[in-house]
Biopython code that builds the backbone (N, CA, C, O; Angstrom):
import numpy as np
from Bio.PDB.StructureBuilder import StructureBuilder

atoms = [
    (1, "UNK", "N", (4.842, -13.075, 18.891)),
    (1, "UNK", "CA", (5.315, -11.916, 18.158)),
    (1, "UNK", "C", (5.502, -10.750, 19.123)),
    (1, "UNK", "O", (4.615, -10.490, 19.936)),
    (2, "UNK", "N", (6.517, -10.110, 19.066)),
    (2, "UNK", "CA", (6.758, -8.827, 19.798)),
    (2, "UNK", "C", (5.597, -7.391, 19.454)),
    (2, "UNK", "O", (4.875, -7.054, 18.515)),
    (3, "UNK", "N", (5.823, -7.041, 20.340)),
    (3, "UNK", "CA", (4.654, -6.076, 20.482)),
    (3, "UNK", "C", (5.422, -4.479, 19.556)),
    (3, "UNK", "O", (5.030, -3.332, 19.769)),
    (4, "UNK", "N", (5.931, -4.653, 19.105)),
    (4, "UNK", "CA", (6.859, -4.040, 18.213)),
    (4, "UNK", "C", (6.161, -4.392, 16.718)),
    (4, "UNK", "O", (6.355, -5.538, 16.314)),
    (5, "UNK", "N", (5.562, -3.714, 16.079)),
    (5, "UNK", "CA", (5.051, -4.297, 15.052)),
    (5, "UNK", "C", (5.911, -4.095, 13.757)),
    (5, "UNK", "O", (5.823, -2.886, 13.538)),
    (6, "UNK", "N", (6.702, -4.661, 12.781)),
    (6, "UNK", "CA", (8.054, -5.062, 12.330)),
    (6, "UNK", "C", (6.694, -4.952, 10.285)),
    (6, "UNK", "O", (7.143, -5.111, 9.150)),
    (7, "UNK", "N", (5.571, -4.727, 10.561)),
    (7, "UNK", "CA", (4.656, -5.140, 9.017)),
    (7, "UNK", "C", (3.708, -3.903, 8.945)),
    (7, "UNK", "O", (3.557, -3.131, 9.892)),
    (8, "UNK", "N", (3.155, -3.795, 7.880)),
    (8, "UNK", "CA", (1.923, -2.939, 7.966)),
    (8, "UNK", "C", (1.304, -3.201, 6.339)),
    (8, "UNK", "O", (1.803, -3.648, 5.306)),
    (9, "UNK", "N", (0.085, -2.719, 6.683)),
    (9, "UNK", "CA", (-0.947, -2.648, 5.640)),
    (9, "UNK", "C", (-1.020, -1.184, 5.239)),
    (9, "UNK", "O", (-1.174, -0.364, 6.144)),
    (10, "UNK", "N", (-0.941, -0.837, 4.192)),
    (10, "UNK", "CA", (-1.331, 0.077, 3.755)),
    (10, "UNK", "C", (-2.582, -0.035, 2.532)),
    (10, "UNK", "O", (-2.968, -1.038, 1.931)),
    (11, "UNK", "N", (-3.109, 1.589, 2.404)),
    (11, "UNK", "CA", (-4.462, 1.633, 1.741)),
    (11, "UNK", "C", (-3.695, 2.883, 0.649)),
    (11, "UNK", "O", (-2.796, 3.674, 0.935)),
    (12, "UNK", "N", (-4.221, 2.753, -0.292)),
    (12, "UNK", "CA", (-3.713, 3.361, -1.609)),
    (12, "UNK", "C", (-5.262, 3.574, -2.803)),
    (12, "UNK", "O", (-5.826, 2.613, -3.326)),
    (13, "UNK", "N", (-5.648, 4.946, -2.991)),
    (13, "UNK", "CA", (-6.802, 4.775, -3.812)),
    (13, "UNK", "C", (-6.335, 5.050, -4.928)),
    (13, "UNK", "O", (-5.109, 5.044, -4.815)),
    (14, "UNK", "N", (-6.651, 5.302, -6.006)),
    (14, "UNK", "CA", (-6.335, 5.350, -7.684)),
    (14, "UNK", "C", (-7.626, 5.395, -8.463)),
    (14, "UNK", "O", (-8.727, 4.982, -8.098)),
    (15, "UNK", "N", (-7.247, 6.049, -9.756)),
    (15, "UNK", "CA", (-8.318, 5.860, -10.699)),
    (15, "UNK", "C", (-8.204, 4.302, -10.986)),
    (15, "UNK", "O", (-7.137, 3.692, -10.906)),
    (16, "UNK", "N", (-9.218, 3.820, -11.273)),
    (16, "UNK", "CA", (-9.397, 2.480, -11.661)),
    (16, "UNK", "C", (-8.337, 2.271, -12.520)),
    (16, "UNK", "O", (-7.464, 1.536, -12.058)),
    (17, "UNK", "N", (-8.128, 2.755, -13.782)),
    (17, "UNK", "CA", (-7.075, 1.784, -14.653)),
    (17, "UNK", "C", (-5.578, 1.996, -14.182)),
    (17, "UNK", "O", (-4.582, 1.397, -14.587)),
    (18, "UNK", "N", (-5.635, 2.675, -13.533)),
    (18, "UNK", "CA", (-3.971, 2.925, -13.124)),
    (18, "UNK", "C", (-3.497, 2.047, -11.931)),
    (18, "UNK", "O", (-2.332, 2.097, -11.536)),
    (19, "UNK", "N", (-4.579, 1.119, -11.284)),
    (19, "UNK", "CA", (-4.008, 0.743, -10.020)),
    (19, "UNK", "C", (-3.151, -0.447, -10.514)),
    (19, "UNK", "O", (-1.965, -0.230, -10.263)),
    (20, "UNK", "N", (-3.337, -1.530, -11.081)),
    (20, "UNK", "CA", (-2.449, -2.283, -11.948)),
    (20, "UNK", "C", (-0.960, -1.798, -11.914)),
    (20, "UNK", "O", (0.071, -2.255, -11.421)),
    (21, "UNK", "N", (-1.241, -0.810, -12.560)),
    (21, "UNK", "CA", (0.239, -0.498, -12.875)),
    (21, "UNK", "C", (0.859, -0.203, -11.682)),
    (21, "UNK", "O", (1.860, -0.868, -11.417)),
    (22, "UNK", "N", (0.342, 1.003, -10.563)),
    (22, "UNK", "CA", (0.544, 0.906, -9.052)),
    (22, "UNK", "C", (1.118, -0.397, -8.766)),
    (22, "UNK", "O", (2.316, -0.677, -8.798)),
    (23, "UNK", "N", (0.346, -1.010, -8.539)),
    (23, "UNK", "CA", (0.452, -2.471, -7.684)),
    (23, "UNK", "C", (1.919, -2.887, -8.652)),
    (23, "UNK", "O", (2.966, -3.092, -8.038)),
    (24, "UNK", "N", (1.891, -2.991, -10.227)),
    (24, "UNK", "CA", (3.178, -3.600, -10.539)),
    (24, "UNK", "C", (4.491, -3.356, -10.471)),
    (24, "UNK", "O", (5.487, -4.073, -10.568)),
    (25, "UNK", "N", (4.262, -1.879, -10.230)),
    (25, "UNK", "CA", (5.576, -0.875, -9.653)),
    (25, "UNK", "C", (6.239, -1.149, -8.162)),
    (25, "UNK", "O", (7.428, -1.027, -7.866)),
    (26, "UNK", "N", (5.062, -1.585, -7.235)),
    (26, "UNK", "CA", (5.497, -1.682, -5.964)),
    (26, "UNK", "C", (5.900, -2.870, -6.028)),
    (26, "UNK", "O", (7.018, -2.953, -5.520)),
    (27, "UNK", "N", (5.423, -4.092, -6.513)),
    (27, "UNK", "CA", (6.174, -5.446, -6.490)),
    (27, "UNK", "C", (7.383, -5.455, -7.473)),
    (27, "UNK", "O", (8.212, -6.140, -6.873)),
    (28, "UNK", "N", (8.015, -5.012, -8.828)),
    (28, "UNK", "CA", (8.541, -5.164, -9.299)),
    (28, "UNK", "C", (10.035, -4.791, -8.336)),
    (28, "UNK", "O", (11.109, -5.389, -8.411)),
    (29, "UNK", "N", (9.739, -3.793, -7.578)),
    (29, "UNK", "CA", (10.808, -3.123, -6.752)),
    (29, "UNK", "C", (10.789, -3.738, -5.450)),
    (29, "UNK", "O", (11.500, -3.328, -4.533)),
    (30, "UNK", "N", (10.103, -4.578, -5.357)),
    (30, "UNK", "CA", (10.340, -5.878, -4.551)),
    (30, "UNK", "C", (9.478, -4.989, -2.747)),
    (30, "UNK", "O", (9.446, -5.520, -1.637)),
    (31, "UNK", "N", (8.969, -3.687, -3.110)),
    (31, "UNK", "CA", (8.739, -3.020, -1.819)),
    (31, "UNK", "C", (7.567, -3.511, -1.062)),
    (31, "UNK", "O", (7.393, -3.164, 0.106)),
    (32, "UNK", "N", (6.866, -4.198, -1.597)),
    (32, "UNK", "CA", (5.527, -5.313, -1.153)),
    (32, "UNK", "C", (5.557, -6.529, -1.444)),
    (32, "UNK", "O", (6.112, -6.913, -2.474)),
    (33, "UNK", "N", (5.072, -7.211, -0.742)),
    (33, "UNK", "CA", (4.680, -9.251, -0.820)),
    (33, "UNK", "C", (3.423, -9.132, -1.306)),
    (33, "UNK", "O", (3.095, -10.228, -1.761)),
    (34, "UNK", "N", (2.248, -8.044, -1.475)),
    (34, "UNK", "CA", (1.045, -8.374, -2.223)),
    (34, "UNK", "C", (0.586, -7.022, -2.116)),
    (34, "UNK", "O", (0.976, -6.062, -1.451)),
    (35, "UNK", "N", (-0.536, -7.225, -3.115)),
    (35, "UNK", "CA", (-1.686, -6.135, -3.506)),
    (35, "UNK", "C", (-2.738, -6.366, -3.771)),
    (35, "UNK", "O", (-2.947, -6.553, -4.970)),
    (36, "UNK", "N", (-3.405, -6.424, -3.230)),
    (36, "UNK", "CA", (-4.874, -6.386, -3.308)),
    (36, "UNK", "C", (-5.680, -5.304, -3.657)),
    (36, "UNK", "O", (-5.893, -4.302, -2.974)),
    (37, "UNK", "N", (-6.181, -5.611, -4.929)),
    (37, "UNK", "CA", (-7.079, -4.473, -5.512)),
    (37, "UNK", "C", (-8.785, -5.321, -5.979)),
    (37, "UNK", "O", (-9.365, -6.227, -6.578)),
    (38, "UNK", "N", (-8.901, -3.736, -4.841)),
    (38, "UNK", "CA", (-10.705, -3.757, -4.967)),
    (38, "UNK", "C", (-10.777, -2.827, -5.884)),
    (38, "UNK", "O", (-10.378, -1.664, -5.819)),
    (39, "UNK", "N", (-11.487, -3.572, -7.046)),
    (39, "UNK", "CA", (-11.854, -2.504, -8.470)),
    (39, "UNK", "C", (-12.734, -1.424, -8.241)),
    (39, "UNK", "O", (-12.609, -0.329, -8.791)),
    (40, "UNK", "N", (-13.362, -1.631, -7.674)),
    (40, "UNK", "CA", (-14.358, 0.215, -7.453)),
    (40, "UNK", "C", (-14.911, 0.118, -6.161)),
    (40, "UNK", "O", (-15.617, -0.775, -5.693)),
    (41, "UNK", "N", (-14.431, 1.321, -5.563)),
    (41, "UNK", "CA", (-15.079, 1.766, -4.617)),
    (41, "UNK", "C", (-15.514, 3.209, -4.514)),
    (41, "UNK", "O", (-14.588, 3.874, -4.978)),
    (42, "UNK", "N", (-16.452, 3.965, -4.136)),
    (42, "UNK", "CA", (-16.890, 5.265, -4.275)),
    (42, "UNK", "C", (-16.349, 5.834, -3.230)),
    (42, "UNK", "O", (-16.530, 5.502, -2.058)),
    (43, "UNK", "N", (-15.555, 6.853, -3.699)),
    (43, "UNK", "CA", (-14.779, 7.951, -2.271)),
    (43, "UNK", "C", (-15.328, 9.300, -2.559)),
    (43, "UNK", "O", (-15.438, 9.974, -3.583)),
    (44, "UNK", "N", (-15.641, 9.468, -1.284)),
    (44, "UNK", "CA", (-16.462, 10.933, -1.350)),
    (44, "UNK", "C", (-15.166, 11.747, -0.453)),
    (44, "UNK", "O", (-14.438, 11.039, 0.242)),
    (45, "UNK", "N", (-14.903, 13.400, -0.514)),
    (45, "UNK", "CA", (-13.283, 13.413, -0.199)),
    (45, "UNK", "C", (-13.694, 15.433, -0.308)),
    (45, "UNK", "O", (-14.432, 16.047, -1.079)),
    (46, "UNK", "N", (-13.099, 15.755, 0.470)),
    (46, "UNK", "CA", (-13.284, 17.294, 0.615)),
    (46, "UNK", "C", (-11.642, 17.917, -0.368)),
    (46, "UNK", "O", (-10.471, 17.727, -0.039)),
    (47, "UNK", "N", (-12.048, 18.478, -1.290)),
    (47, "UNK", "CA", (-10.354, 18.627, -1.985)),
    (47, "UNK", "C", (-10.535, 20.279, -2.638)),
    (47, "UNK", "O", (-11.625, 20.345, -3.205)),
    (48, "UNK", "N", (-10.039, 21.142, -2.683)),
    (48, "UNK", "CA", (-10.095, 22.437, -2.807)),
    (48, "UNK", "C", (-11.201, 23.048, -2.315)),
    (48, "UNK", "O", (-11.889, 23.791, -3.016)),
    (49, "UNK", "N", (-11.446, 22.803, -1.150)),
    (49, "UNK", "CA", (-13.078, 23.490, -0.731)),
    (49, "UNK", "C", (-14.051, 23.222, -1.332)),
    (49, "UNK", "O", (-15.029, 23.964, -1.418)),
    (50, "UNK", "N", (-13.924, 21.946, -1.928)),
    (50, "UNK", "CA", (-15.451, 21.382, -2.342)),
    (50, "UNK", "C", (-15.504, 19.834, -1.752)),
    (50, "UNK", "O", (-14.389, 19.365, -1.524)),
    (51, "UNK", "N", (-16.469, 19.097, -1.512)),
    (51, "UNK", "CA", (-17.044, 17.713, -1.523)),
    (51, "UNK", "C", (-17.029, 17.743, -3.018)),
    (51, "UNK", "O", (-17.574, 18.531, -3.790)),
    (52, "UNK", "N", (-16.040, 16.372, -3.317)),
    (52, "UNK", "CA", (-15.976, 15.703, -4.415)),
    (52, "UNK", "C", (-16.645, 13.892, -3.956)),
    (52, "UNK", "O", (-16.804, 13.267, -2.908)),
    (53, "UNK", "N", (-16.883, 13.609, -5.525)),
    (53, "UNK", "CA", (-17.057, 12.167, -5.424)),
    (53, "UNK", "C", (-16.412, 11.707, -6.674)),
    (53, "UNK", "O", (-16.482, 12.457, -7.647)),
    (54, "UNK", "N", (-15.723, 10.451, -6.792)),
    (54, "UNK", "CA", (-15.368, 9.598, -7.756)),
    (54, "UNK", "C", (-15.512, 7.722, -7.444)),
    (54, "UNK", "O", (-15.839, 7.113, -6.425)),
    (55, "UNK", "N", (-15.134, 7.268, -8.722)),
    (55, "UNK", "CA", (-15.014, 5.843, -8.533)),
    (55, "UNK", "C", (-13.672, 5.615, -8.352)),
    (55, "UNK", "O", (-12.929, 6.406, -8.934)),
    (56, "UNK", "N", (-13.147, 4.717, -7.678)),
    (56, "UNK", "CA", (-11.700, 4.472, -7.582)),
    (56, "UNK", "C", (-11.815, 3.075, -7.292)),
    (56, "UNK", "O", (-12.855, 2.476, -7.020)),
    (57, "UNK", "N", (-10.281, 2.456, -7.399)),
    (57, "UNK", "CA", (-9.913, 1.659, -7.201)),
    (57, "UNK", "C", (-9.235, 1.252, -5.619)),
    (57, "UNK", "O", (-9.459, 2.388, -5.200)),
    (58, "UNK", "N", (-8.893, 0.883, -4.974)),
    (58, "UNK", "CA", (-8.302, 0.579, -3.575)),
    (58, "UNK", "C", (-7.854, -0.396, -3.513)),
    (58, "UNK", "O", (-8.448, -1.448, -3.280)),
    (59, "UNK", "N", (-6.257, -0.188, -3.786)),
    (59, "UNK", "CA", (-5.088, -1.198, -3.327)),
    (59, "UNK", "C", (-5.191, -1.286, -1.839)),
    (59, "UNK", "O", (-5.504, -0.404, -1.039)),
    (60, "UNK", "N", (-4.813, -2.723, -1.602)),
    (60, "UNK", "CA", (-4.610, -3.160, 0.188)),
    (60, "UNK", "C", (-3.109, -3.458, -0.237)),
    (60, "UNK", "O", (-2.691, -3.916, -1.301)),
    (61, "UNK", "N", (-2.599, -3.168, 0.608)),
    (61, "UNK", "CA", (-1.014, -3.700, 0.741)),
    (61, "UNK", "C", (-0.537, -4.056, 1.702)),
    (61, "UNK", "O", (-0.957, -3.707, 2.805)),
    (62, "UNK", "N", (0.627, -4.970, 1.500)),
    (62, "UNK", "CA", (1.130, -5.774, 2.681)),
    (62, "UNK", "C", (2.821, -5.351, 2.904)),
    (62, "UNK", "O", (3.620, -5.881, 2.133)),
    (63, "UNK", "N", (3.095, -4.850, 3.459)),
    (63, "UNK", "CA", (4.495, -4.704, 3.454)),
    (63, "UNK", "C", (5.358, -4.779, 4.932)),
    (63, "UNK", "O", (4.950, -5.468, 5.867)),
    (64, "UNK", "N", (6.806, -3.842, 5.012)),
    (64, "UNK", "CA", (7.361, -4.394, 6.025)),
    (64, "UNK", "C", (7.700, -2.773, 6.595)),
    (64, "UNK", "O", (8.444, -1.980, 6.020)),
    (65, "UNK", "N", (7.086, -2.566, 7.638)),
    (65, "UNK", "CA", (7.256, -0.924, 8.562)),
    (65, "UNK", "C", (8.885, -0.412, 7.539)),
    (65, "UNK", "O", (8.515, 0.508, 6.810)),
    (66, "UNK", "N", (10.249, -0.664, 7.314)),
    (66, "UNK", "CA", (10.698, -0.167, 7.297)),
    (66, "UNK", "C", (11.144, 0.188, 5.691)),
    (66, "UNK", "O", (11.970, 1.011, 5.297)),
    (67, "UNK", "N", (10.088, -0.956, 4.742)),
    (67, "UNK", "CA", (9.297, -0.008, 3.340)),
    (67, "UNK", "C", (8.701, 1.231, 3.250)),
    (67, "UNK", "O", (8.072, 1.651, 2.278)),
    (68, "UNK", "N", (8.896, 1.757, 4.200)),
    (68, "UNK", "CA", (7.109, 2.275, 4.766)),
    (68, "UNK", "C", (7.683, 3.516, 3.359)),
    (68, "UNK", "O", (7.339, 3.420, 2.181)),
    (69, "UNK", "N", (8.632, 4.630, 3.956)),
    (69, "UNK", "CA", (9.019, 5.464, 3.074)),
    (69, "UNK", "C", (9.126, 5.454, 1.538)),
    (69, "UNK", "O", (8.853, 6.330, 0.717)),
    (70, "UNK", "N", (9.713, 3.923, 1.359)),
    (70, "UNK", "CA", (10.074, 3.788, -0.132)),
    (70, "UNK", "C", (8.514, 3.410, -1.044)),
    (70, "UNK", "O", (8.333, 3.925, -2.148)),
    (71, "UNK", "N", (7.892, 2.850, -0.673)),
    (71, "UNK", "CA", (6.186, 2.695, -0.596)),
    (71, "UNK", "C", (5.416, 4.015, -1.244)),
    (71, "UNK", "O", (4.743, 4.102, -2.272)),
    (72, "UNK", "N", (5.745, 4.932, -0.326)),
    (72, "UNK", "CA", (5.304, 6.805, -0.401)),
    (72, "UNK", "C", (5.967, 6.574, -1.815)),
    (72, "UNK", "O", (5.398, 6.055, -2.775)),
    (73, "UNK", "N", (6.798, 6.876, -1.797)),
    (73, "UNK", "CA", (7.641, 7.615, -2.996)),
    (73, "UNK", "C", (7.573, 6.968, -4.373)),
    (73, "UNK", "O", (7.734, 7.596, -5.419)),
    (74, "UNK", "N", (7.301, 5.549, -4.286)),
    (74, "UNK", "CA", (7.105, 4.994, -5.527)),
    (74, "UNK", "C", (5.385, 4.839, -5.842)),
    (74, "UNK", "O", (4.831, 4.274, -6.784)),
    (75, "UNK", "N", (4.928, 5.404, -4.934)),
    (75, "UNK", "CA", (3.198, 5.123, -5.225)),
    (75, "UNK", "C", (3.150, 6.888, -6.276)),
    (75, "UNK", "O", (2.608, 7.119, -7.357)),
    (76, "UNK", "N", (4.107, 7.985, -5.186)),
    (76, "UNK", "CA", (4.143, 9.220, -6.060)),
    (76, "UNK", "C", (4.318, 9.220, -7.022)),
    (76, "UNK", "O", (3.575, 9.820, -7.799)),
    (77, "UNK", "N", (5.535, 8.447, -7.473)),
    (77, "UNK", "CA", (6.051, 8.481, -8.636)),
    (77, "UNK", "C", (5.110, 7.710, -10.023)),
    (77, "UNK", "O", (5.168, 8.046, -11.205)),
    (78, "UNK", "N", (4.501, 6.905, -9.581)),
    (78, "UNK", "CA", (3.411, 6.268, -10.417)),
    (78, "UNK", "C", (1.956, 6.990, -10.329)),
    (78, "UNK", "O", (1.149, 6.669, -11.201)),
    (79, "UNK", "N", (1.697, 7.601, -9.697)),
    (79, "UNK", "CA", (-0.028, 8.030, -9.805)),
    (79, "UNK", "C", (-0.013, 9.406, -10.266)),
    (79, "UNK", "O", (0.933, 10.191, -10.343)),
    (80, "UNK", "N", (-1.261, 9.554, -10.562)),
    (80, "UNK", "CA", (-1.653, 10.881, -11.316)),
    (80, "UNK", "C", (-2.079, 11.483, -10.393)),
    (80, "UNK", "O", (-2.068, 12.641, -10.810)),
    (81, "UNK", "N", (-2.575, 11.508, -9.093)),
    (81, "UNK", "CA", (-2.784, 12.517, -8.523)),
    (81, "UNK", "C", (-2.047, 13.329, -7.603)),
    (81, "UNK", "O", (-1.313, 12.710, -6.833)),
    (82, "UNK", "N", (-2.078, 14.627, -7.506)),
    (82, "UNK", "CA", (-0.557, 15.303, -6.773)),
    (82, "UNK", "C", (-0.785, 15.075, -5.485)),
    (82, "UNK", "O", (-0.157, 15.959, -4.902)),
    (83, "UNK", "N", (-1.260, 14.478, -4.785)),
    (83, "UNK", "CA", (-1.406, 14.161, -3.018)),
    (83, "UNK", "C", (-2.536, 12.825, -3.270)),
    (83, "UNK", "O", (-3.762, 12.837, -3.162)),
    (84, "UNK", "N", (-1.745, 11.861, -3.587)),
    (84, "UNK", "CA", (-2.460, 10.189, -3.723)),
    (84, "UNK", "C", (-2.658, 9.810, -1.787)),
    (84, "UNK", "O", (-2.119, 10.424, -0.866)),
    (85, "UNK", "N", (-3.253, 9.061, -1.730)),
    (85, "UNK", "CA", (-3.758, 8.237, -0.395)),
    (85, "UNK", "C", (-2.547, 7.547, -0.386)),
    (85, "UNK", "O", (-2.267, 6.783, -1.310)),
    (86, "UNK", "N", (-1.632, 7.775, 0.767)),
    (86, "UNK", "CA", (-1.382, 6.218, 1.409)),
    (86, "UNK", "C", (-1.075, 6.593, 2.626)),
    (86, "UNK", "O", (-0.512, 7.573, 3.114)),
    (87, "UNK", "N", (-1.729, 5.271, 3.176)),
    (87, "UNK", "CA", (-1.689, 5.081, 4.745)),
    (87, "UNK", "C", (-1.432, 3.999, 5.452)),
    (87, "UNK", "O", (-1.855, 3.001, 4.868)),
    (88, "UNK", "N", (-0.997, 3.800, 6.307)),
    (88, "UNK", "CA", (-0.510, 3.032, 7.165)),
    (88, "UNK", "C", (-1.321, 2.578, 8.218)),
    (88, "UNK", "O", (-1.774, 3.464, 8.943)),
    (89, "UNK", "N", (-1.626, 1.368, 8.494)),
    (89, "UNK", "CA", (-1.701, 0.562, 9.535)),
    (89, "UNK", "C", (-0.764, -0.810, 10.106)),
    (89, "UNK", "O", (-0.582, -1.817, 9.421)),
    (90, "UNK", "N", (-0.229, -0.613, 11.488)),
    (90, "UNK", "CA", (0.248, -1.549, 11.980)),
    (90, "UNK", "C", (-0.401, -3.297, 11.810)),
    (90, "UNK", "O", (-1.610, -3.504, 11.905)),
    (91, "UNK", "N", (0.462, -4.280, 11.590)),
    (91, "UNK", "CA", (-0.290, -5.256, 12.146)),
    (91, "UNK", "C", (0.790, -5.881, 13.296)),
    (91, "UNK", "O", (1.972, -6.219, 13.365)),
    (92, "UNK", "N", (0.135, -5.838, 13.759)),
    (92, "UNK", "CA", (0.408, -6.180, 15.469)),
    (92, "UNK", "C", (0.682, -7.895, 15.848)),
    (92, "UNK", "O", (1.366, -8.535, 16.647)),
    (93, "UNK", "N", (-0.135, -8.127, 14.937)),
    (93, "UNK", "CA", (-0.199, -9.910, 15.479)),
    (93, "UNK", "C", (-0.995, -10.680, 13.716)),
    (93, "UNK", "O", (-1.827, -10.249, 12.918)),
    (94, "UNK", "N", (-0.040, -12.140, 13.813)),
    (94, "UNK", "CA", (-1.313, -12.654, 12.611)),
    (94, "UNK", "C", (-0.681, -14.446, 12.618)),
    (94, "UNK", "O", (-0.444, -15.080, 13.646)),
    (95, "UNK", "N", (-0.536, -14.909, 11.350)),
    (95, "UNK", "CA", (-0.315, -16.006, 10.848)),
    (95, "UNK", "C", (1.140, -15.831, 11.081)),
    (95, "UNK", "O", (1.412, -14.655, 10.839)),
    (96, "UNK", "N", (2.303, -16.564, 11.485)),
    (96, "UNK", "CA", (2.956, -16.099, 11.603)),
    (96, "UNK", "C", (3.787, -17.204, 10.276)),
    (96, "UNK", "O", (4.725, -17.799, 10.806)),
    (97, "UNK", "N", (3.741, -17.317, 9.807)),
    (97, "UNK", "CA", (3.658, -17.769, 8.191)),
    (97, "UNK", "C", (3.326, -17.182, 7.317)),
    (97, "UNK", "O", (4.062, -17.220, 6.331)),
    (98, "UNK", "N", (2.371, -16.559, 7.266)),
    (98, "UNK", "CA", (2.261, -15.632, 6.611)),
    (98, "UNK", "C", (3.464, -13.871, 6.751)),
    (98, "UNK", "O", (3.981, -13.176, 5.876)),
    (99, "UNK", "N", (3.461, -13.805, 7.833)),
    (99, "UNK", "CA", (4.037, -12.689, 7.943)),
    (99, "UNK", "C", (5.896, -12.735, 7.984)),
    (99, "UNK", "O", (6.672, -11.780, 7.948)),
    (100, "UNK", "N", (6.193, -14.194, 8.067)),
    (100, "UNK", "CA", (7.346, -14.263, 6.858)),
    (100, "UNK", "C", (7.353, -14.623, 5.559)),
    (100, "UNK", "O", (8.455, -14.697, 5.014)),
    (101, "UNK", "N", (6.578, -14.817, 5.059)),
    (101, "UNK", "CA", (6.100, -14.695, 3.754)),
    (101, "UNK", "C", (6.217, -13.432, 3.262)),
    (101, "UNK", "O", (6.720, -13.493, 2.140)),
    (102, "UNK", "N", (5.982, -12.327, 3.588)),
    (102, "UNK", "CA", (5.706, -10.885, 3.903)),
    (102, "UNK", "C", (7.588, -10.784, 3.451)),
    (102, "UNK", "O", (8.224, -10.613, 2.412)),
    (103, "UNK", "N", (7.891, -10.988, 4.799)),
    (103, "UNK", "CA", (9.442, -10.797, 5.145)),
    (103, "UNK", "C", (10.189, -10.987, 3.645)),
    (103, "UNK", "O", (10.652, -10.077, 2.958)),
    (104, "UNK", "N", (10.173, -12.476, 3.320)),
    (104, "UNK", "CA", (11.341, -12.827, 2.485)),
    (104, "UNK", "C", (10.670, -12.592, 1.102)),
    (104, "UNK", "O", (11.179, -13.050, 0.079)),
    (105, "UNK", "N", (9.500, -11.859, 1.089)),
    (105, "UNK", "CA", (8.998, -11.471, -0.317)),
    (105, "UNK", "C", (9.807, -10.300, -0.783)),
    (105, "UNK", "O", (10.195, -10.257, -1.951)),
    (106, "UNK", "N", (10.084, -9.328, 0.091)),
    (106, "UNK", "CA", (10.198, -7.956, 0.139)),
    (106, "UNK", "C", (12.052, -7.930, 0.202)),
    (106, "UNK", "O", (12.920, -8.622, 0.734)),
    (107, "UNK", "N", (12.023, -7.045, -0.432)),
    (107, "UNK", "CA", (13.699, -6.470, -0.338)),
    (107, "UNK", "C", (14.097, -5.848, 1.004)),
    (107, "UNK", "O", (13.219, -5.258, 1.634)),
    (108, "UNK", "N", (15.281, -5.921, 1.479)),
    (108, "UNK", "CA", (15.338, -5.698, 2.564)),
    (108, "UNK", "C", (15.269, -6.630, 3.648)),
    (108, "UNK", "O", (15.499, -6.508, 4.852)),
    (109, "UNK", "N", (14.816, -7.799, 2.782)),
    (109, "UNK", "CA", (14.667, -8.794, 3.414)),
    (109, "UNK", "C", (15.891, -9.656, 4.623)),
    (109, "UNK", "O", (15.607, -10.635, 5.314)),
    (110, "UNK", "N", (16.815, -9.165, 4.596)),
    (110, "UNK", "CA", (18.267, -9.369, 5.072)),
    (110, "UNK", "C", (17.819, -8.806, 6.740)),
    (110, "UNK", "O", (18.532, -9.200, 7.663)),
    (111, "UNK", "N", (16.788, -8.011, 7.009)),
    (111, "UNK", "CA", (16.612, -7.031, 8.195)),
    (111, "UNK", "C", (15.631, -7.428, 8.593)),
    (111, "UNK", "O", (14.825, -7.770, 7.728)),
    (112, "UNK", "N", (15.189, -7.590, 10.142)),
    (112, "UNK", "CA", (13.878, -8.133, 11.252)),
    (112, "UNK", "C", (13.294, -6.854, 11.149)),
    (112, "UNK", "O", (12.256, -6.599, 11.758)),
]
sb = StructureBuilder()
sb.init_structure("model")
sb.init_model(0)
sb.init_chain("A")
sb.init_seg("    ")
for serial, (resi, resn, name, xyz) in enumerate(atoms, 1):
    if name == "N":
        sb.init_residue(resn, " ", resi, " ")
    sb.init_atom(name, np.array(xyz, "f"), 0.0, 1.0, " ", f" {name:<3s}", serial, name[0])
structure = sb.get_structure()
């Protein structure tokens, strides 16, 4: 695999019942090959000059670097909070079966 990393994982938190719908928005629009949701995790988070804590949910996602934008915008468009989590990590190297799996899941799929 080229050292060019062409995939990425992203992290997405949510109130628990809304991540579902998250996750079904991003696959329906074909902008991810998967979602992985961990049902609760506790995020502690500095947000108007206070330490907050809640329970949330945490989507893992699998997608393709040049989703990356359309990803943002449809996670906005679905969540309730006005500045939601998402972030990006490269993957660099993996299964390489898997990571066309990735490829021809996703729209856009026509493009390396």
């Amino acid at each position: 695999m080229s050292s060019i990393a062409k995939y990425c994982v992203a992290y997405v938190t949510s109130p628990i019942g809304k991540a579902e719908s998250i996750a079904k928005a991003l696959l329906t629009q074909k902008l991810v090959a998967c979602v992985n949701i961990v049902p609760q995790v506790k995020s502690m988070y500095w947000w108007e000059g206070q330490i907050c804590s809640d329970e949330e949910a945490l989507l893992i996602i699998k997608t393709k670097k040049d989703l990356q934008n359309q990803v943002i915008e449809c996670v906005k468009k679905n969540h309730e909070y006005s500045v939601p989590e998402v972030i990006f990590m490269d993957i660099t190297d993996g299964n390489e079966d898997y990571l066309k799996w990735i490829h021809d899941s996703t729209s856009c799929s026509h493009t390396q």
